[in-house]
Each structure stands twice: as C-alpha cells, then as structure tokens.
BAROPA-515508 format. One record per residue (C-alpha): x, y, z; residue number from 1. Coordinates in pm, 1 decimal, always signed. Layout:
- X,Y,Z,NUM
...
//
This chain:
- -1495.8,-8737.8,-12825.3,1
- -1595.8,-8543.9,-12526.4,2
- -1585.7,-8637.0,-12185.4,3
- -1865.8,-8540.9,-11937.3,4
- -1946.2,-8565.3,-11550.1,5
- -2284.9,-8539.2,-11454.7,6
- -2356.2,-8491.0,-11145.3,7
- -2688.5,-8613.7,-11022.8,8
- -2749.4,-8856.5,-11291.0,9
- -2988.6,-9068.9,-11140.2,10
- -3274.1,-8802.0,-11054.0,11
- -3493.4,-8636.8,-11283.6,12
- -3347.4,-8389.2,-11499.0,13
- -3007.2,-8547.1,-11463.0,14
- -3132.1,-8902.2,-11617.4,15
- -3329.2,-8727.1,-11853.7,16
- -2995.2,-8516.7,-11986.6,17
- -2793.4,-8824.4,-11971.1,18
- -3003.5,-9054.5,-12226.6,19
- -3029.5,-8752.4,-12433.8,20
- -2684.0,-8713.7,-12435.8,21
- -2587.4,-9070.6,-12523.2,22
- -2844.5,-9056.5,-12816.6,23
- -2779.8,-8764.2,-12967.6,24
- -2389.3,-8691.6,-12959.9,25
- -2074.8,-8866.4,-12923.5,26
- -1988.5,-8782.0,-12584.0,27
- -1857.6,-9011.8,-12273.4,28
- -2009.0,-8970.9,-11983.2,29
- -1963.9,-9088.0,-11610.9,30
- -2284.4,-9051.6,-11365.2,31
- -2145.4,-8957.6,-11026.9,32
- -2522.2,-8972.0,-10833.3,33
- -2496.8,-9049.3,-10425.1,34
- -2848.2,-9208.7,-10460.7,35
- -3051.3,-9066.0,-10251.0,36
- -3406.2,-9141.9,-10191.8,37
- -3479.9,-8929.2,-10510.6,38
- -3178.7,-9113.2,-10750.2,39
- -3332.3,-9398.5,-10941.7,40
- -3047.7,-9584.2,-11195.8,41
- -3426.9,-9758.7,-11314.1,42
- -3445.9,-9428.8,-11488.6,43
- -3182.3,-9534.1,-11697.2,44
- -3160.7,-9895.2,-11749.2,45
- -3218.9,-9778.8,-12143.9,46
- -2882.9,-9711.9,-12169.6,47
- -2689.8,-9868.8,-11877.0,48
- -2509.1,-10107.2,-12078.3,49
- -2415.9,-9823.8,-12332.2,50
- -2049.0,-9813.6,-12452.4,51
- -1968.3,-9475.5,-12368.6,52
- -2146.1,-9471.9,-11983.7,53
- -2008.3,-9533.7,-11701.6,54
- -2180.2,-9494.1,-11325.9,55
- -1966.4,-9404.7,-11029.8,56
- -2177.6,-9381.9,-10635.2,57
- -2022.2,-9117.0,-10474.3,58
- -2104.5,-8790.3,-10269.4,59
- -2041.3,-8457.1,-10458.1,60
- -1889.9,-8322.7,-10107.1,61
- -1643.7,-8632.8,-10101.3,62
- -1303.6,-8406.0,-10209.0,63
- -1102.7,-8739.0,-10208.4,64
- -1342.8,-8910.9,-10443.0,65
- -1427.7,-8580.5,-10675.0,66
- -1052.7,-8523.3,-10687.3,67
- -964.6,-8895.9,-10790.8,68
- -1229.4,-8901.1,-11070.6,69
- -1142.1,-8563.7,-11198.9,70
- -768.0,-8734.7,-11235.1,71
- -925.5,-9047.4,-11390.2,72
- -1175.3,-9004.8,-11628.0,73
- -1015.3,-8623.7,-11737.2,74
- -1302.1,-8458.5,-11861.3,75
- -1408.5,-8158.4,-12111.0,76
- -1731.6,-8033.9,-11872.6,77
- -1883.2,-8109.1,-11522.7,78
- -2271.3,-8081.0,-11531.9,79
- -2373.3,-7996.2,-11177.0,80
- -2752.8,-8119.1,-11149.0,81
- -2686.1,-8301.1,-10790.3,82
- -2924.6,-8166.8,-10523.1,83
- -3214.1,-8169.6,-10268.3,84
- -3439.9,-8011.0,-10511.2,85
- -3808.8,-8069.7,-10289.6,86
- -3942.4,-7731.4,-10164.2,87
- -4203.4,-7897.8,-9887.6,88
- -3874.5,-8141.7,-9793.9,89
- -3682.7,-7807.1,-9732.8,90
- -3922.9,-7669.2,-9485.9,91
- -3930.0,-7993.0,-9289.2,92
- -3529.5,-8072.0,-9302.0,93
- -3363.6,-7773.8,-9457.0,94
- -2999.3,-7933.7,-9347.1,95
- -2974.1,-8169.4,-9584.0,96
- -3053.1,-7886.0,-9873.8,97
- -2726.4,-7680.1,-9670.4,98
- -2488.5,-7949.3,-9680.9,99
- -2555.7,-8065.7,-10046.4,100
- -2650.2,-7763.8,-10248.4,101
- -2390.8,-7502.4,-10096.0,102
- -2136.3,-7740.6,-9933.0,103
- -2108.4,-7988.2,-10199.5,104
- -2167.4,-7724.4,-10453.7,105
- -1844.6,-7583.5,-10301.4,106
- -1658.7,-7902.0,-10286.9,107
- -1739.1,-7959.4,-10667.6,108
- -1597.5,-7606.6,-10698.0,109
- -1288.4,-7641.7,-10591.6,110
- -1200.8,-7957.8,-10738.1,111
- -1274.6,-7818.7,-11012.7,112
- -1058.9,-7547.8,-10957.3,113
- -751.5,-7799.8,-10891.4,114
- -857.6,-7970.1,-11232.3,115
- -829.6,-7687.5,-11442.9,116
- -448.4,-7570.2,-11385.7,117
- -357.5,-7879.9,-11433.2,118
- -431.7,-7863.8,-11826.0,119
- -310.0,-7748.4,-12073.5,120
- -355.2,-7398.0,-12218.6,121
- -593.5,-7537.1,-12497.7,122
- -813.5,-7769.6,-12274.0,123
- -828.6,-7502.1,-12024.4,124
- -998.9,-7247.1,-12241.9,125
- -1248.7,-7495.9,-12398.8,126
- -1357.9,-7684.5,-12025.7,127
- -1703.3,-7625.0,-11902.3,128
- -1823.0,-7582.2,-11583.8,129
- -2225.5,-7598.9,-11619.8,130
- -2437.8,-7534.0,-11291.4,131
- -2841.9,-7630.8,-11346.8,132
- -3048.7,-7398.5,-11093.3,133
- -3424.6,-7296.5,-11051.5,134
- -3632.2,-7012.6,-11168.6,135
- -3724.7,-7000.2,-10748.0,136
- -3373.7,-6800.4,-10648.7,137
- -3571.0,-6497.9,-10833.4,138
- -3862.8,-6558.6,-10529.5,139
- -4196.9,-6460.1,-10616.2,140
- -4373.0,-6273.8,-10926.7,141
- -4734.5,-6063.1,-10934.3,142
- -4989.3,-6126.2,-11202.8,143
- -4751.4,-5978.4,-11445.3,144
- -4384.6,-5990.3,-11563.3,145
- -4114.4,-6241.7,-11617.9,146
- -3820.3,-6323.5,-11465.7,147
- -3505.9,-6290.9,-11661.1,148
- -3156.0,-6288.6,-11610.8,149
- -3125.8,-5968.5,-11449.7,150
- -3398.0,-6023.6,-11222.2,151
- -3257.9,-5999.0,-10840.8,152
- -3257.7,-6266.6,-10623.6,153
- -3469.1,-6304.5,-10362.7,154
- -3538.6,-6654.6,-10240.3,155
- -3815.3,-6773.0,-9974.4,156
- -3764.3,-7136.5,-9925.4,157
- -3456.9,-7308.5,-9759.6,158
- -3439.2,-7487.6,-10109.6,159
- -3413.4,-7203.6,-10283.6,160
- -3218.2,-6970.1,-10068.3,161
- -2970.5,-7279.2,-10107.9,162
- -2982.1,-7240.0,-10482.6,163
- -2936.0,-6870.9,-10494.8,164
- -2629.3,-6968.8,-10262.2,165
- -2468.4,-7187.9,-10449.1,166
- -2556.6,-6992.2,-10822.0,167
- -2318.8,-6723.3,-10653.5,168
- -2042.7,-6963.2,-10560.6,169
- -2030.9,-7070.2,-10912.2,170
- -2016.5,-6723.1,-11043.9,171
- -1799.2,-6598.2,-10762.9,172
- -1541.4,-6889.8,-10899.5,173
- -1571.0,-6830.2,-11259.1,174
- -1461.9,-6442.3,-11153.3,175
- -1201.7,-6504.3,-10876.9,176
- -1047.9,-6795.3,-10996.0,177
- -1137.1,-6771.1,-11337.0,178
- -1299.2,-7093.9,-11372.2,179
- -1541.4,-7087.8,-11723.4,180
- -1839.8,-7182.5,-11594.6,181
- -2241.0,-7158.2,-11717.4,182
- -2517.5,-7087.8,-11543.3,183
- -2897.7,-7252.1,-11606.4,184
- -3213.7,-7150.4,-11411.2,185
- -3500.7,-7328.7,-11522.9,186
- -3929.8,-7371.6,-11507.5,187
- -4091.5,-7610.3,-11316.6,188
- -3977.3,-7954.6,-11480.0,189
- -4218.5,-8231.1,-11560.3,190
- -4247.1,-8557.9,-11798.5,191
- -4120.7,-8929.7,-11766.4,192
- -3935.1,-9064.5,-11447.5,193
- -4028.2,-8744.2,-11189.9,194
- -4013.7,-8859.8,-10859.8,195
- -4371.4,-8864.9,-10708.9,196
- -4337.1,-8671.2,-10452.4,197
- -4368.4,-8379.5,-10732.9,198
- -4707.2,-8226.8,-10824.7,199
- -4807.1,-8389.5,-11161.2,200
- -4648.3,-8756.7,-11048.8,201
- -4849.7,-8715.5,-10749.8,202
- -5150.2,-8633.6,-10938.7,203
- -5134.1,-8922.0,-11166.6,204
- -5044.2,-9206.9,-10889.4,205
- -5329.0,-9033.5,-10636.4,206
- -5560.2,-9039.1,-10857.7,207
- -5498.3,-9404.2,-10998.4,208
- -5505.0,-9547.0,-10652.8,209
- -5818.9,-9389.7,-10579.5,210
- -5656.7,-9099.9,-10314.1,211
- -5765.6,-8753.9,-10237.2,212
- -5557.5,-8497.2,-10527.7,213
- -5426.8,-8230.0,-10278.4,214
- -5424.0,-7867.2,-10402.5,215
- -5278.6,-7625.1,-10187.3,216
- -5509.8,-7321.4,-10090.3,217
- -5691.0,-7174.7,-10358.6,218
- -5530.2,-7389.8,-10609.2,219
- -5426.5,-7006.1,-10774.1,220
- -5051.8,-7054.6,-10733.9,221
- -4898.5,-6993.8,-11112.4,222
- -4607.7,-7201.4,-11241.2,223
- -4411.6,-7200.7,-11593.1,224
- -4400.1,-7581.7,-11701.7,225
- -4148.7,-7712.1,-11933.2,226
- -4096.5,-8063.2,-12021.3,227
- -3811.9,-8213.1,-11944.2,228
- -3628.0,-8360.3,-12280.9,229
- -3669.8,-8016.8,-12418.9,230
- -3499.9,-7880.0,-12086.9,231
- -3198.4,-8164.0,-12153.8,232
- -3161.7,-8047.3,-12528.4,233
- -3158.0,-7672.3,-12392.7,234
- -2838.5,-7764.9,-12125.2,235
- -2708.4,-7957.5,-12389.8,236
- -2683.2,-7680.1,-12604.9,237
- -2576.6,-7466.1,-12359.6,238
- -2270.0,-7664.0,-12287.7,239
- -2174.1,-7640.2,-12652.0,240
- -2275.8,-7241.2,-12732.6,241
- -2305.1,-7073.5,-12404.4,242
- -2043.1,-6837.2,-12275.3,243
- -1910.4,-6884.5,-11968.9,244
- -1967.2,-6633.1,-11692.7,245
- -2330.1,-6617.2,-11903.0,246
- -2619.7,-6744.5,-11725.0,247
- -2903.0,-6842.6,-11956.4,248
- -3299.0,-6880.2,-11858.4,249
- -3481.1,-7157.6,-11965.1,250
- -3850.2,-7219.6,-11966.3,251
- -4132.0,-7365.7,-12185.5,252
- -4400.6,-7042.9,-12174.8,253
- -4666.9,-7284.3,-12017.0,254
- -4847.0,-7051.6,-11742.9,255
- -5105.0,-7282.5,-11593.2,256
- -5240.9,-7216.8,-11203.8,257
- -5187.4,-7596.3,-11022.1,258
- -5574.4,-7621.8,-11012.6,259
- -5541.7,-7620.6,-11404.9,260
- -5259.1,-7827.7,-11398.4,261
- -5431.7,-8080.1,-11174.0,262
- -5751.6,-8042.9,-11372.9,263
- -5597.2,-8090.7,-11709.2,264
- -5468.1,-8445.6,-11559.1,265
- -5782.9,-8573.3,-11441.3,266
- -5932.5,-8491.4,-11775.6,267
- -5667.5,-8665.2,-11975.9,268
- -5723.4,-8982.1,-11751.6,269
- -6107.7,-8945.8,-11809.5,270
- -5980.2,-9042.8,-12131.8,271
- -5757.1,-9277.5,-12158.9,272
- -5884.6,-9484.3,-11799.9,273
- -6175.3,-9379.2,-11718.5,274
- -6324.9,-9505.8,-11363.6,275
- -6594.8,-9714.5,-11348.4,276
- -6838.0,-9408.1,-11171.6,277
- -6777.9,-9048.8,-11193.3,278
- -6460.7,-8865.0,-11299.7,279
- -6104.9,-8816.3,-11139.6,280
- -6178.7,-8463.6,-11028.2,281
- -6404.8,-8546.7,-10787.4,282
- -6096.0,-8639.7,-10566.4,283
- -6009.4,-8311.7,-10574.0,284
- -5928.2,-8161.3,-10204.3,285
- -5851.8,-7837.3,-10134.5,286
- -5574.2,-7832.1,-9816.2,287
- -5417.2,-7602.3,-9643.0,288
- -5130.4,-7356.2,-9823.0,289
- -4731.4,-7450.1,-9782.9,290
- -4598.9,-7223.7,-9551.1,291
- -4436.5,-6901.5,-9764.0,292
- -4593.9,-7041.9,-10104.5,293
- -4450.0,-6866.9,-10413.4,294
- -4788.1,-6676.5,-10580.5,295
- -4631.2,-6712.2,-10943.7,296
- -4335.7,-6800.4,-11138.8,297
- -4293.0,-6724.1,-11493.2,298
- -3960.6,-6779.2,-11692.6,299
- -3825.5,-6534.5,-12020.5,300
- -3613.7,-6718.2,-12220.6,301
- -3595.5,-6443.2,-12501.6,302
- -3174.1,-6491.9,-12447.7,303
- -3163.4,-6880.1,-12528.7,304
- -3369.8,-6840.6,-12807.2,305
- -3168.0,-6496.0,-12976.6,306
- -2852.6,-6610.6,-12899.5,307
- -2840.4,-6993.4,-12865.0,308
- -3132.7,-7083.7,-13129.2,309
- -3344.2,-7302.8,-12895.7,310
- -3742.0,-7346.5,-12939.6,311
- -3914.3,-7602.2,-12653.2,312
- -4048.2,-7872.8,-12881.5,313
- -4357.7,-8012.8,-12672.6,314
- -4670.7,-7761.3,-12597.8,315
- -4788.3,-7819.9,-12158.3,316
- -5086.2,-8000.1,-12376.9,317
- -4861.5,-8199.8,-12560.1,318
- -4629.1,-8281.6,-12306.6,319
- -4889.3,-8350.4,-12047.2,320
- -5029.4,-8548.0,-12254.7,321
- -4704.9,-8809.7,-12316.8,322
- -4658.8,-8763.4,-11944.1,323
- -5031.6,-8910.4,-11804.9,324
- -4966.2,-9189.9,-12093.7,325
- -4582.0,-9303.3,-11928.3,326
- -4728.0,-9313.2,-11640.1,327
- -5019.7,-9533.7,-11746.6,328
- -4765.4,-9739.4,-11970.4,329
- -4471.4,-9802.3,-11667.5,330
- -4578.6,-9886.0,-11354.2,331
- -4271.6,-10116.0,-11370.7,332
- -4085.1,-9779.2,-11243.4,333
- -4337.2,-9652.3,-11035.1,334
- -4510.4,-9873.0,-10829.7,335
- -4164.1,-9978.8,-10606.0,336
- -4171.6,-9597.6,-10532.3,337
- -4467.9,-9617.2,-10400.8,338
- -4447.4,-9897.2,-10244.2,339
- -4110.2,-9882.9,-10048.2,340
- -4043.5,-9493.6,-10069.3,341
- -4292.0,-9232.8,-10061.5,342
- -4688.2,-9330.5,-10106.9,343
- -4793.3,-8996.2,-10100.8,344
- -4792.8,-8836.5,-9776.4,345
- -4790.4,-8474.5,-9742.4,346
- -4473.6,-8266.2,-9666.0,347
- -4320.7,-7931.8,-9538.2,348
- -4656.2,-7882.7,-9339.5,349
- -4661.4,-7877.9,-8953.0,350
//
C-alpha cells in the first residue's frame, strides 16, 4: 500500500486528486493544506471519514512540521499542488505568491531532500517527487501553435513568474541532488468545487444572483479547458508511469475564447433555470482588460498520450455541462463562499 502527501489538498485540483485517489487505488494519503481562503475540507467531506485519509493543517514552508511528518507517516510520493494559484490576486498582492510558491516550494524541497537518504536503496529509487504547475510559465501564444514541453519559459504575471520559479527548483533538485522528481503543467482547470473567484464559478454564481458577468476587454482572450477529474486521473498516472526528471503536459484540447466560455454558460442555464424574462446573457458586461492579459494559451499533450496512454474523458461541452448542473445541485458548498468569503468583487485591477 502506498503512502502519499498531498500538498494542497483542500483547494481545487488537490481535493479533486485526493477523492480520486481514495476511489480508485489503494493508496494512504495525508492532506497537509494550510487553509487558506481558497482551501475548503467541504470539498471533501465525501471521504473525510475514509480509512486510509488522514488531514494534517500545516504550512508547506514550516521545515519543523514538513520534517516531522516526513518522519511519521514515511511516504512513497509527495504531490506538491499547494499554492496561490489566482492571477488577478497576484497583481494586487504578489508576496504572498513569493513566499508560498518559491519559498515553500523550496522548503518542501529540501525536506524532501533529508527524506530521501534516509531510505533505503530500494525505496529511494521508487520515491516520487511530483510538482503540479501551469501551462502560464510558457507566457503567451499567437493565433497559432501549442505549447509543449520544450517551449521556453517566459512568464508575465507574478503568479506565474512564481511558477516558472519554483518548476526550476524542482528540476534543479532532481539534477543536483538527485532527487526523482516529475513535473506537470496543466490547462486552465474547471468542474466541481472551483473556488469562485475563477471564471466559470463566477459565471455561474453572477449570473444566478442576478449580477453583471464581467468579460475582460474584447472577451477574445483564448484558453485550453480541461476538466478537472480527468486532470486528477492524468497526475495520478503520472505518479505511477512518469519518469522522473520528465515533465509531462497536460491539457483537454478545448480552445474556447472566455466570451464563448461565458456564452456557453448562460445558454446551458437558459436551460436548465431559465429566468422569468429574458436570458442570462443579457448580463453580459464588457470591463476593462487585466493588466498584461495572456492573448492565448493552448496545451500539446501529444507526450502523455504516446508515452503514458492517457485520453481526457469529458468533451468542454460535456464537462461544462456537469459543471453548470453541480453548481445548480450544491449550493450547500457554495453559498458560505459567497457569503463570508468572496461575493464577487473584481481583482488585480487598479
């Protein structure tokens, strides 16, 4: 039976990788989240009381506590998903994005380190160290191409430049100190339990209460979407197949400009909750652009699929689709967001 950390647990992709991974395999696995405003254990009362999970509040940049937990719970892999992930948050506080991403990156690192020499031989050679990062350390495509793994970095956001920062320190340990770690760069996320501070979230929730939708500038701005349980069965099988020192892109092939994306939502809410006069677009409000907005990412996963065997399962319209309808179906997670921690404002605008 394997033993996992996952770092960052409680947000997004990390709750979203941990009830896959208590579903579908045998592993243990301890939650080490710090609970920020972003970390929601709601997201995974389903299997809080599972046998094999076990939930530890800490700080990633806490070497006493990293190092004590390492020593306790002795596991086979650390998945690093803990960070300040919001671009528009970065642009307004980029300090917090700093001290987590790189310095508790770094901290993680060399615990880590520590850990491994004191295995054995055998364990050594089959631990993991997986790092989750963004498609945005690559910066900003034209109308045409992909990134891919060879793709230079070039970041334009304090969020991302602190991705592309700590992506190095994980590679720079895996060829200094020899520590066998993976490297993930992903799409834009989306499905069940995304904070609402995120595009499609904020869509749904906006337009339910009646709000304007925001689209920034033109609405033009291209993104790759991939839904999140097929982006938890992709890390999951890149903890068991991938090679370390590899780093492995992973996206869905869902181009869609945010007007479309936005669009798409008020049409499948037309549907399924329709407003007593006129239609959810009509809330539609064009504002003013985030300050050094990224014209177009677009992920090529061409490497996971040859060499790991991995195929996204949900289509944007499928996925979109099960999205709108958990949102419509749970406002027991939702609406205490809203309520007591973000109800929508705009960010990373001055």
């Amino acid at each position: 039976m394997k033993k996992i950390i996952v770092t960052g647990g409680a947000g997004f992709i990390g709750s979203a990788l941990i009830r896959h991974l208590l579903k579908s395999t045998g592993y243990r696995i301890l939650n080490l989240d710090k609970l920020t405003y972003a970390g929601n254990l709601e997201s995974l009362r389903e299997v809080a009381d599972h046998a094999d999970y076990r939930f530890v509040k800490g700080d990633i940049g806490d070497y006493g506590l990293v190092s004590s937990i390492l020593a306790d719970f002795r596991p086979d892999a650390i998945m690093h998903l803990a960070a300040e992930s919001h671009v528009d948050r970065s642009i307004d506080g980029p300090a917090a994005f700093i001290e987590t991403n790189i310095g508790g990156t770094y901290n993680l690192l060399r615990c880590a380190k520590n850990y491994l020499r004191s295995l054995s031989a055998e364990k050594q050679a089959a631990f993991r160290f997986q790092h989750i990062s963004t498609d945005e350390v690559y910066g900003s495509l034209g109308k045409t191409g992909l990134f891919d793994e060879t793709t230079p970095y070039d970041p334009r956001s304090p969020y991302s430049a602190s991705k592309a920062a700590s992506d190095h320190l994980v590679m720079a340990w895996f060829h200094t100190y020899g520590l066998p770690a993976l490297i993930t760069n992903c799409s834009n996320n989306y499905g069940p339990y995304h904070f609402p501070e995120k595009l499609i979230p904020l869509v749904i929730l906006n337009a339910l209460d009646g709000k304007e939708l925001p689209v920034y500038g033109t609405g033009d701005n291209i993104r790759d979407w991939l839904y999140v349980e097929d982006h938890a069965k992709a890390l999951a099988l890149v903890l068991e197949k991938g090679v370390p020192g590899e780093t492995y892109n992973v996206g869905g092939g869902n181009e869609r400009t945010n007007l479309e994306v936005v669009e798409t939502v008020c049409a499948i809410l037309d549907e399924l909750r329709p407003k007593k006069t006129g239609r959810y677009r009509d809330q539609i409000t064009f504002v003013p652009d985030r300050p050094g907005h990224d014209k177009r990412y677009a992920i090529d996963a061409t490497k996971l699929k040859t060499q790991l065997g991995w195929r996204p399962e949900e289509s944007f319209d499928s996925g979109i689709r099960r999205t709108v309808q958990w949102y419509l179906g749970n406002e027991w997670w939702w609406k205490p967001i809203r309520q007591m921690k973000y109800a929508g404002k705009r960010l990373g605008y001055e």
